[in-house]
C-alpha positions in Angstrom: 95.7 -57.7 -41.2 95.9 -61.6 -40.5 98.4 -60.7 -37.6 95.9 -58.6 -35.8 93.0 -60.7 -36.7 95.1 -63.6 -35.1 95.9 -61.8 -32.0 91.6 -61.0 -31.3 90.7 -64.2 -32.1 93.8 -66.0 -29.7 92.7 -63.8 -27.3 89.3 -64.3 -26.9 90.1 -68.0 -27.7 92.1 -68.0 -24.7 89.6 -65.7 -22.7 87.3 -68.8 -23.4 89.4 -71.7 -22.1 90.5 -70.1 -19.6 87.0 -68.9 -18.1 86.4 -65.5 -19.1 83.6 -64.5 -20.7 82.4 -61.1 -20.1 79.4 -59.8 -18.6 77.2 -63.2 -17.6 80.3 -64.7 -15.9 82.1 -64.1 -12.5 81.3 -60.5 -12.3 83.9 -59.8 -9.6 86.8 -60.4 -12.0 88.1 -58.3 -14.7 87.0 -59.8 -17.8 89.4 -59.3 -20.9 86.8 -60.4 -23.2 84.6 -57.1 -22.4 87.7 -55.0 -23.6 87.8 -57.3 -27.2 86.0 -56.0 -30.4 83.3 -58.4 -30.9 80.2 -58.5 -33.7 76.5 -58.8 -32.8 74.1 -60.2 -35.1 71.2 -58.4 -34.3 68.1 -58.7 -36.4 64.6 -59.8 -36.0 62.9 -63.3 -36.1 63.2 -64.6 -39.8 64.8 -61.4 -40.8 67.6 -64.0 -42.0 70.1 -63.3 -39.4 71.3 -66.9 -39.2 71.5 -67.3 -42.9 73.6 -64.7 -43.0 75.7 -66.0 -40.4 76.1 -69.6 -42.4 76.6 -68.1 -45.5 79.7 -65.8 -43.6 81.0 -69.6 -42.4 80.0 -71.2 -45.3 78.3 -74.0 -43.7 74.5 -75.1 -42.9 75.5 -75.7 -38.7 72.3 -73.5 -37.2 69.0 -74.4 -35.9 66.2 -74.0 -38.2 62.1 -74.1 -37.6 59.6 -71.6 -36.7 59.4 -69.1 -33.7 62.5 -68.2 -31.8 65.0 -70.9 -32.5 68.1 -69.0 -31.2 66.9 -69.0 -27.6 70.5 -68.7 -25.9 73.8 -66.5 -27.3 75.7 -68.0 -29.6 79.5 -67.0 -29.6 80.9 -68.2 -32.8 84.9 -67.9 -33.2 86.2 -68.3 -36.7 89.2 -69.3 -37.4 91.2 -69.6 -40.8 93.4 -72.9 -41.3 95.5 -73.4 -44.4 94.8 -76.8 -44.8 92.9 -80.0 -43.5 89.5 -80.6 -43.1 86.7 -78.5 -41.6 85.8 -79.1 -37.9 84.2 -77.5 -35.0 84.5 -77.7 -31.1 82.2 -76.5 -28.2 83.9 -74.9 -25.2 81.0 -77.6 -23.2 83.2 -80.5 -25.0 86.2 -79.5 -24.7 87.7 -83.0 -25.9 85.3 -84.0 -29.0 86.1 -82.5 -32.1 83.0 -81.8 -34.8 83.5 -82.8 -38.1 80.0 -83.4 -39.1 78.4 -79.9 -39.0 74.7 -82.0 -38.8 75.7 -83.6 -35.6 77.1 -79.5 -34.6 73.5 -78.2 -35.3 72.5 -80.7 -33.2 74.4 -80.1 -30.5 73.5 -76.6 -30.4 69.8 -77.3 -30.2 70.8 -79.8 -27.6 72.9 -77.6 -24.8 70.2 -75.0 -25.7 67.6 -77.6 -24.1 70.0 -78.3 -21.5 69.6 -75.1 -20.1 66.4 -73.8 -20.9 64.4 -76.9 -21.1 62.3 -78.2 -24.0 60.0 -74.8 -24.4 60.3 -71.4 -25.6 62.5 -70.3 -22.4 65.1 -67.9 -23.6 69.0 -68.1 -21.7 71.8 -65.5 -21.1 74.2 -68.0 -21.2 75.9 -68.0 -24.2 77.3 -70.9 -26.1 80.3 -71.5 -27.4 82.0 -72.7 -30.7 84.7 -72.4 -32.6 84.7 -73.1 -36.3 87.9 -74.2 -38.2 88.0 -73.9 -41.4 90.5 -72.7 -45.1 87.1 -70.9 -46.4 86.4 -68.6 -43.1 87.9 -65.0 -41.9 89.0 -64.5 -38.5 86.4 -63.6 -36.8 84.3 -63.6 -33.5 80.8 -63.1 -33.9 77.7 -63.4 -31.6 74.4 -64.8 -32.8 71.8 -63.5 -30.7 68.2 -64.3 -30.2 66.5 -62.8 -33.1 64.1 -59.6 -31.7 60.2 -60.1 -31.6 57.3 -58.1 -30.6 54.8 -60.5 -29.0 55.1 -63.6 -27.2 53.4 -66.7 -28.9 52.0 -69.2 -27.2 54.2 -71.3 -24.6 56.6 -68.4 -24.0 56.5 -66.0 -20.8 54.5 -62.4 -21.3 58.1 -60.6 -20.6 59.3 -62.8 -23.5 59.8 -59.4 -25.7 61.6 -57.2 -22.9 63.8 -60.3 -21.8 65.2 -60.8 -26.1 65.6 -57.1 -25.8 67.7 -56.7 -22.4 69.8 -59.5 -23.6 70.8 -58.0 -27.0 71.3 -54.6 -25.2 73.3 -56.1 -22.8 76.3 -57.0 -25.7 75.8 -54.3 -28.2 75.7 -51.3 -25.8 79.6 -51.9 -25.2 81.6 -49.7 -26.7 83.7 -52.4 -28.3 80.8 -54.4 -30.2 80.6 -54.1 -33.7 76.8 -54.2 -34.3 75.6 -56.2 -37.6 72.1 -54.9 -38.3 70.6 -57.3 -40.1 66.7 -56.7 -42.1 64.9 -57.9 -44.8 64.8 -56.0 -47.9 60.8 -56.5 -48.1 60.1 -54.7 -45.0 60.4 -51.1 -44.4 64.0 -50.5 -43.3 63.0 -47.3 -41.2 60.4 -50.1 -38.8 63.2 -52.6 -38.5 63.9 -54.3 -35.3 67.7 -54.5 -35.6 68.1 -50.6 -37.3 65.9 -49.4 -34.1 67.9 -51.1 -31.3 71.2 -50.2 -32.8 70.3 -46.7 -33.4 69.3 -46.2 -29.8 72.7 -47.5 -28.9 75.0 -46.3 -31.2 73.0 -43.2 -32.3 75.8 -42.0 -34.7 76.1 -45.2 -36.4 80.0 -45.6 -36.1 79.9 -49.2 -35.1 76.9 -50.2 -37.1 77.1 -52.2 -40.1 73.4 -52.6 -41.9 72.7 -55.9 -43.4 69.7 -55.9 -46.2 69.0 -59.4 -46.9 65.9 -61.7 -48.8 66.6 -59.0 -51.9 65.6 -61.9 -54.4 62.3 -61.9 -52.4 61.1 -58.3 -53.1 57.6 -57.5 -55.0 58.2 -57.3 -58.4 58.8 -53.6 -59.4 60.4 -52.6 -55.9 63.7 -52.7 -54.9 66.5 -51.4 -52.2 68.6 -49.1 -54.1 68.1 -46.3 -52.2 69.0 -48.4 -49.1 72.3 -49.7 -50.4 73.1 -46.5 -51.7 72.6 -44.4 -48.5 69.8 -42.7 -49.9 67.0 -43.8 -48.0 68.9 -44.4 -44.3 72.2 -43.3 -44.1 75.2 -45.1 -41.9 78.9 -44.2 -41.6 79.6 -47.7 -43.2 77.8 -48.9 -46.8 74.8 -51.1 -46.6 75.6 -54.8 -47.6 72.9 -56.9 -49.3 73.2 -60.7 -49.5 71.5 -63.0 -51.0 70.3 -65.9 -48.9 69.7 -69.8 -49.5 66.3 -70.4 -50.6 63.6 -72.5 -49.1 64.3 -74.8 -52.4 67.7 -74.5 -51.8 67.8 -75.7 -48.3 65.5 -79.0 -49.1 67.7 -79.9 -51.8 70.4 -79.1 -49.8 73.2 -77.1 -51.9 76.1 -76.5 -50.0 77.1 -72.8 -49.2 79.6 -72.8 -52.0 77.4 -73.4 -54.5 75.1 -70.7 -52.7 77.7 -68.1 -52.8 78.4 -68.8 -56.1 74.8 -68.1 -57.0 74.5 -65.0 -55.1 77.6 -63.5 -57.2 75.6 -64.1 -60.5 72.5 -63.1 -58.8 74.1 -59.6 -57.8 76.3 -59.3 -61.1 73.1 -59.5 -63.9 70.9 -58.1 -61.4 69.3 -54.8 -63.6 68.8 -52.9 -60.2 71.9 -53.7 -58.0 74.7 -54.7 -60.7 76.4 -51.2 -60.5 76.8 -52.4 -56.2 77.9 -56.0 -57.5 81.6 -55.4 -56.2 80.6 -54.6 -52.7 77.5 -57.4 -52.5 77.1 -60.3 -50.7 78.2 -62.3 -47.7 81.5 -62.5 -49.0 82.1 -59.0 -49.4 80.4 -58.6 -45.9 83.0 -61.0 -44.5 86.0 -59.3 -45.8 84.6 -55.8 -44.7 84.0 -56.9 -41.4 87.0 -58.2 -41.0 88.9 -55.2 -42.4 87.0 -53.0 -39.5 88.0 -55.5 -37.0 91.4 -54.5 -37.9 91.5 -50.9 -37.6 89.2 -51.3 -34.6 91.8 -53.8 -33.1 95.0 -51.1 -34.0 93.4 -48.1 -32.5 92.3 -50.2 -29.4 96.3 -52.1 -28.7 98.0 -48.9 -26.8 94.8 -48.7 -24.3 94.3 -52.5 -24.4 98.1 -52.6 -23.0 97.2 -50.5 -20.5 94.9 -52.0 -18.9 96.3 -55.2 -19.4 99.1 -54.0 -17.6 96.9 -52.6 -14.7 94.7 -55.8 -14.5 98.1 -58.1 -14.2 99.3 -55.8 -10.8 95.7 -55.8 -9.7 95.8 -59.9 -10.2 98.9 -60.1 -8.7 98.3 -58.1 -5.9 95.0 -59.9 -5.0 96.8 -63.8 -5.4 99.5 -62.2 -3.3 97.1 -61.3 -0.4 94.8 -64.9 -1.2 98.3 -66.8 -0.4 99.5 -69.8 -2.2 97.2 -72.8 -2.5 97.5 -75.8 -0.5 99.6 -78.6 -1.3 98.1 -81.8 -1.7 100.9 -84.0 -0.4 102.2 -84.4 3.3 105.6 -82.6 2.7 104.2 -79.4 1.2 101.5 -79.6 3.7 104.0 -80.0 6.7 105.9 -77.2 4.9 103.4 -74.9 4.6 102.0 -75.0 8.0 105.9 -74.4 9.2 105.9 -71.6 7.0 103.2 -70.2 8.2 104.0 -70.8 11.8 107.1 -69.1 11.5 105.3 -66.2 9.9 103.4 -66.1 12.9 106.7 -66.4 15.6 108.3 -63.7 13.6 105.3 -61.2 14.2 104.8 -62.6 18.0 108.9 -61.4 18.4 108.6 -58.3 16.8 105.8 -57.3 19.4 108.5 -58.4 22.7 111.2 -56.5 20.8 109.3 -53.1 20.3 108.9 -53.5 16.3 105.6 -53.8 16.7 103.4 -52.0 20.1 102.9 -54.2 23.5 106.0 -55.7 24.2 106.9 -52.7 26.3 104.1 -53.6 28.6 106.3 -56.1 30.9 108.9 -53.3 31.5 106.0 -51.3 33.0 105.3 -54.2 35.3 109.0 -54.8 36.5 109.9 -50.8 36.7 106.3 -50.1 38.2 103.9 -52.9 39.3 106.2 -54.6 41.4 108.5 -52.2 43.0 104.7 -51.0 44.0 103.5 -54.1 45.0 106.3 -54.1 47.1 106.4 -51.1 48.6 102.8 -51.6 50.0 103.9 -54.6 51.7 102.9 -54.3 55.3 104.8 -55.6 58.1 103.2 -54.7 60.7 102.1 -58.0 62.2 105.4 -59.4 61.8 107.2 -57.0 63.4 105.3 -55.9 66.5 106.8 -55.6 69.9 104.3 -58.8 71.4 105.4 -60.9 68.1 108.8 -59.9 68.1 108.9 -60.8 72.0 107.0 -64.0 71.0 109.0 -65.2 68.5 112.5 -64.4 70.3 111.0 -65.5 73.5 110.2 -69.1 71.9 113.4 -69.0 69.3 115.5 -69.2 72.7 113.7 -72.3 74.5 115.0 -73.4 77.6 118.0 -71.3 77.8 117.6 -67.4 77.0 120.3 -65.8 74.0 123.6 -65.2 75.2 124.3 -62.0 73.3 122.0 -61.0 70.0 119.2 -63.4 69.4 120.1 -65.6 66.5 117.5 -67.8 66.3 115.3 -65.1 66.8 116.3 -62.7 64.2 116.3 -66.1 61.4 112.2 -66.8 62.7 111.6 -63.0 62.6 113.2 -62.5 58.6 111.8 -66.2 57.3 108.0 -65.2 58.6 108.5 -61.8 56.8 110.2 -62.8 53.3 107.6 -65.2 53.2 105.0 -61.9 52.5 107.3 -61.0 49.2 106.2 -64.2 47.4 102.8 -62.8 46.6 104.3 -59.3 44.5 106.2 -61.8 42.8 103.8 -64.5 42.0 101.6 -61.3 41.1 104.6 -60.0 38.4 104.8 -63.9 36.7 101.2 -64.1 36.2 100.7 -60.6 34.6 103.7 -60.8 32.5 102.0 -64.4 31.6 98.9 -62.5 30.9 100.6 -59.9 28.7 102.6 -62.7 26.2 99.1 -64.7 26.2 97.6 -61.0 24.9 100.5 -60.7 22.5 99.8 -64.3 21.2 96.3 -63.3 20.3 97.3 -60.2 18.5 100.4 -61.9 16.7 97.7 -64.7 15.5 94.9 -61.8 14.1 97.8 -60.3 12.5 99.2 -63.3 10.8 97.4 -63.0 7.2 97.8 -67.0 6.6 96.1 -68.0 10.1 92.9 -66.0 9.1 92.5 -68.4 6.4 93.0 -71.7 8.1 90.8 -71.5 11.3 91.4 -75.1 12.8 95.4 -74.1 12.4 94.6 -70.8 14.2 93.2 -72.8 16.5 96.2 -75.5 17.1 98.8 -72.3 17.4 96.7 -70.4 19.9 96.4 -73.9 21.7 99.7 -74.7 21.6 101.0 -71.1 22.5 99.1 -70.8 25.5 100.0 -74.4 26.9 103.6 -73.3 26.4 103.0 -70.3 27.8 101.9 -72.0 30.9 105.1 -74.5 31.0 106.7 -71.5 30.6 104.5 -69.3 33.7 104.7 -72.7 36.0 108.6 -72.7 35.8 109.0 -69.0 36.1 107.4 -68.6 39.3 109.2 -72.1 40.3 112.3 -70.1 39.8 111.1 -67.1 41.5 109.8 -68.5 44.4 113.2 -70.5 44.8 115.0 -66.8 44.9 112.5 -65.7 47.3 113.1 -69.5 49.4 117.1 -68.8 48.9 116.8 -65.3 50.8 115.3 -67.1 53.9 117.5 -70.3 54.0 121.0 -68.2 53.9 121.2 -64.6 55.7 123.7 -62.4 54.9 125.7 -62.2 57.8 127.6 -59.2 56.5 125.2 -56.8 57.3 124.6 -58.0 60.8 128.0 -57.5 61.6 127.9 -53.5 60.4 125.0 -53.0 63.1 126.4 -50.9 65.9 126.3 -53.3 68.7 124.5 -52.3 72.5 128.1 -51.1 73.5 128.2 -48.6 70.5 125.2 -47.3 71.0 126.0 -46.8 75.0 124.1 -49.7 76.2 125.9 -52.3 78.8 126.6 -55.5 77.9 126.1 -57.1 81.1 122.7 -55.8 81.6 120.1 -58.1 83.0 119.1 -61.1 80.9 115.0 -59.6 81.5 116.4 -56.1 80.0 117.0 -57.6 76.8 113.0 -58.2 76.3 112.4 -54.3 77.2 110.5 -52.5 74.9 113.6 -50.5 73.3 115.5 -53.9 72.7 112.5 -55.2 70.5 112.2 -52.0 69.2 115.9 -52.1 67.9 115.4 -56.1 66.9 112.2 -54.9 64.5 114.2 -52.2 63.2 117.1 -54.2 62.0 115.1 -57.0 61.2 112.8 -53.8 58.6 116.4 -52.8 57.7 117.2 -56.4 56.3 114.0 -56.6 54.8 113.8 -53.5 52.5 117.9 -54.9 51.9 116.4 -58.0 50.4 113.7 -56.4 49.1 116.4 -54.2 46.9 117.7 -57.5 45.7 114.7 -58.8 44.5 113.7 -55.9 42.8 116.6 -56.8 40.3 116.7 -60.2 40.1 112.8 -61.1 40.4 112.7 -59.7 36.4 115.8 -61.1 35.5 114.1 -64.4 36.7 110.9 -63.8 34.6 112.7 -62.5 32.1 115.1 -65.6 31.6 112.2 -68.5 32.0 109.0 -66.9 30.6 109.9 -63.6 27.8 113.2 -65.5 26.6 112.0 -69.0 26.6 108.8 -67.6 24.5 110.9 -65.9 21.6 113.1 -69.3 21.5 111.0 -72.4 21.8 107.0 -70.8 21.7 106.0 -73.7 19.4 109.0 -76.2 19.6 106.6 -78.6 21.0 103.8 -78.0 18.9 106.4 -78.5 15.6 107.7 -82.2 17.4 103.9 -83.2 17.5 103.1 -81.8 13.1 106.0 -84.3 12.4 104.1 -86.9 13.7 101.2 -86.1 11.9 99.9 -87.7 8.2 98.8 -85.9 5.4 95.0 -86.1 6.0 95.8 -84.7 9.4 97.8 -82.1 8.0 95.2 -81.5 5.4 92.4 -80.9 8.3 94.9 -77.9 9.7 94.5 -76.3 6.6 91.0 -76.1 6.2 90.7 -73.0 3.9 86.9 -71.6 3.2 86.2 -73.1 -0.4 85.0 -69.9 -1.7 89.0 -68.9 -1.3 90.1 -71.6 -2.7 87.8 -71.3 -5.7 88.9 -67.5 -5.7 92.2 -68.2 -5.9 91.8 -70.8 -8.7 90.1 -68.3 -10.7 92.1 -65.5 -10.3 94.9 -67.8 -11.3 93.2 -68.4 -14.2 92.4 -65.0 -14.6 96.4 -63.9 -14.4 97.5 -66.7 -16.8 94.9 -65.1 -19.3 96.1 -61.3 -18.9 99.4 -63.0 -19.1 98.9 -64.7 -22.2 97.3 -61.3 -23.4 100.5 -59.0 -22.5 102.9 -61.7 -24.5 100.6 -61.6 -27.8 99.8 -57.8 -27.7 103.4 -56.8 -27.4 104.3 -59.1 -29.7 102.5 -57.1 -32.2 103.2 -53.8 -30.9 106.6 -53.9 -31.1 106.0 -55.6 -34.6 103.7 -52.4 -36.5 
């Protein structure tokens, strides 16, 4: 029993360091601490609830005076030591360990002030302590405000609904443990805590009734038939304590001594001797700790699975949050290179068809520009008067011997000049198309969505690389264009049939050479050269854009932008990473959140594979 008593209260000790706890907290993230049996003292004002609760611990650590004292939740963890002195911590004070159980009650009235202020506000937000101690059970139990059917004076009208929602709120989960607790000198069947419990928990299978202030009964009455079942049956027997006194208190007598007192009381009691052996807060301690266990046992094979399911889920959602940020300049630099290259690596798969677009510049070399060039007119250049015109004044003083040299060189420059624009025109789209390809690399880089004054710097840093890369492109381009005019092939001037070949006399007149069918045949070699060239260019234009704009991207797209991080300090680095703070605080608590289920998974199989 001690094992599995262990294991609940390590568990929801560690759900409480570690930040979970349940319902009122950080709704978005699984909470262990929900899926943990847990009591609920539920009972009405100065029905004795609290009492009961110190008698259980065996210590006088609660608030005491009139109205509603408990005003916030108090989550009391037990926990058995086998030696050493007594002590108590608050999860508030973390560091400052309790051995004076005056200065704890205190404190409890003191964080209760803290949050509601000094009136008769009531707080969800529970408080938390942990008792340690060789005289307690293991045992998590959760003092709530004590239920009341008006509002006095100083507290809000919604006062009774408010007490009401908040005890609902813990013992409508399946997992709570109710501990109904009601004075023996009221009618049971009109009790606050039997009502709430029984709309709840209807069958009564995780409801415990509690019959306390026995020794307070008119004389000639008594709760037999309660105890006994008799009167208002639940699956589990009643329990009747006997509480501290008034007298008691004042003088103060230690618990002890009290529990003592309540034996005798119970064992020459005339009415309730023959219950003696399953009386008093003693009893009720060991009972409620032998239910934990069986509740704890039937709940370990579901409580691994989902466990299990919560750790992936955690996992899953730290994995898409990313790691955190380092805080010095190396892991900065690191990360950012890391995340850079994450980004290159998506920006190459889209150039070498892993991913869509990159088949977007073959389109413009196998379509756009043999297109463009096609619809290249040449017209102007090569019309009988400009043909005449430029021959005419390529000859100067002294007319062409045989073909017209100078002429044909004027006549080819002037019209390779026109192929420059189709090929300016194929270095800025495909410029435009790896600028495109940039954007969607960076919106499908996870880490950049995170950091947007790195997304920033990379699509900066792309794009001005990108134009390095466009502004020596169509440098190299143009030069192939520039290296067509300055050197003619002379090869293919030779193949032309010459004026004798064709029929024609070679010692015509010097003024039949500018008829209309000589220019006619100069145009139509000088076309024939063109579209030659034009053949050439076709190939090697690409090859050209290819070599100094697609290539040069998938090698050095952020070479330059890498030489300037190493430059950089760490606060500089830090600005590049300049994550939202609600994923950053996300992250942190999932971590913390992982760590618990973690922790969880070790302990529960540890018993598991022990049973």
């Amino acid at each position: 029993m001690e094992a599995l008593l262990n294991l609940n209260n390590r568990l929801q000790r560690a759900c409480t360091n570690l930040g979970d706890f349940g319902h009122d907290h950080e709704s978005s993230l699984p909470t262990l601490w929900d899926s943990l049996p847990t009591i609920a003292v539920v009972g009405g004002q100065s029905s004795g609830k609290s009492s009961v609760l110190e008698s259980i611990v065996g210590k006088d650590f609660l608030p005491r005076g009139s109205g509603i004292v408990t005003r916030r939740p108090l989550v009391l963890q037990l926990h058995r030591i086998n030696e050493g002195n007594e002590y108590a911590e608050f999860a508030h004070l973390p560091k400052k360990r309790f051995d004076d159980f005056a200065a704890v009650r205190k404190e409890i009235a003191d964080e209760t002030d803290r949050e509601t202020g000094k009136n008769n506000r009531i707080s969800s937000v529970p408080i938390y302590l942990s008792i340690y101690s060789p005289h307690v059970v293991n045992l998590t139990l959760v003092d709530l405000p004590g239920l009341t059917k008006v509002a006095v004076e100083g507290q809000s009208e919604n006062i009774v609904h408010e007490i009401e929602a908040m005890v609902r709120s813990y013992i409508e989960k399946p997992n709570c443990i109710i501990l109904a607790v009601s004075p023996a000198n009221q009618d049971v069947a009109t009790s606050d805590a039997i009502k709430i419990a029984r709309e709840v928990d209807p069958r009564g299978e995780r409801t415990f009734g509690v019959l306390t202030k026995l020794d307070l009964m008119d004389q000639g009455t008594d709760a037999v038939a309660v105890l006994e079942g008799r009167s208002y049956k639940l699956r589990y027997p009643w329990i009747g304590v006997v509480n501290r006194s008034q007298a008691d208190i004042n003088k103060n007598v230690d618990m002890l001594a009290a529990r003592r007192k309540e034996r005798e009381y119970f064992a020459n009691s005339k009415d309730y001797w023959h219950l003696a052996n399953r009386m008093g807060s003693e009893h009720l301690a060991k009972a409620l700790s032998k239910h934990l266990e069986s509740v704890i046992k039937s709940r370990i094979p579901g409580l691994q699975s989902l466990i299990g399911k919560t750790i992936i889920d955690l996992e899953t959602e730290m994995s898409h949050l990313g790691k955190p940020i380092a805080v010095d300049a190396g892991g900065r630099l690191f990360m950012i290179m890391e995340i850079c290259r994450a980004f290159d690596q998506i920006f190459k798969e889209h150039l070498d068809g892993i991913r869509p677009g990159g088949d977007r510049v073959y389109v413009v070399f196998d379509n756009q520009l043999p297109a463009a060039l096609r619809r290249l007119q040449f017209d102007k250049q090569l019309s009988l008067e400009n043909v005449r015109k430029i021959i005419t004044e390529a000859d100067g003083y002294q007319p062409h011997i045989m073909a017209p040299e100078q002429g044909y060189r004027r006549l080819i420059e002037s019209t390779l000049v026109t192929i420059k624009g189709p090929a300016a025109l194929a270095v800025d789209t495909v410029h435009g198309i790896l600028k495109d390809l940039v954007h969607r690399s960076i919106n499908e880089t996870a880490e950049l969505k995170k950091y947007p004054s790195l997304r920033m710097e990379v699509w900066n840093a792309a794009n001005e690389s990108l134009e390095r890369m466009r502004d020596e492109s169509k440098r190299a381009t143009m030069r192939l264009v520039d290296m067509e005019c300055c050197y003619l092939t002379v090869d293919f001037f030779r193949k032309l049939p010459q004026d004798a070949d064709r029929g024609g006399n070679p010692t015509d007149s010097i003024f039949d050479r500018y008829s209309e069918a000589y220019l006619r045949r100069v145009g139509a070699n000088v076309l024939s050269y063109i579209n030659m060239v034009l053949g050439t260019l076709r190939h090697s234009i690409p090859k050209s854009v290819v070599h100094c704009q697609v290539r040069e991207a998938k090698r050095t797209l952020l070479d330059y932008f890498f030489t300037q991080l190493a430059t950089k300090q760490g606060i500089q680095l830090g600005k590049l990473l300049d994550e939202d703070p609600t994923i950053t605080q996300r992250r942190a608590n999932i971590a913390k959140r992982l760590e618990l289920y973690q922790t969880a998974q070790s302990e529960v199989d540890v018993i598991a594979w022990s049973k």
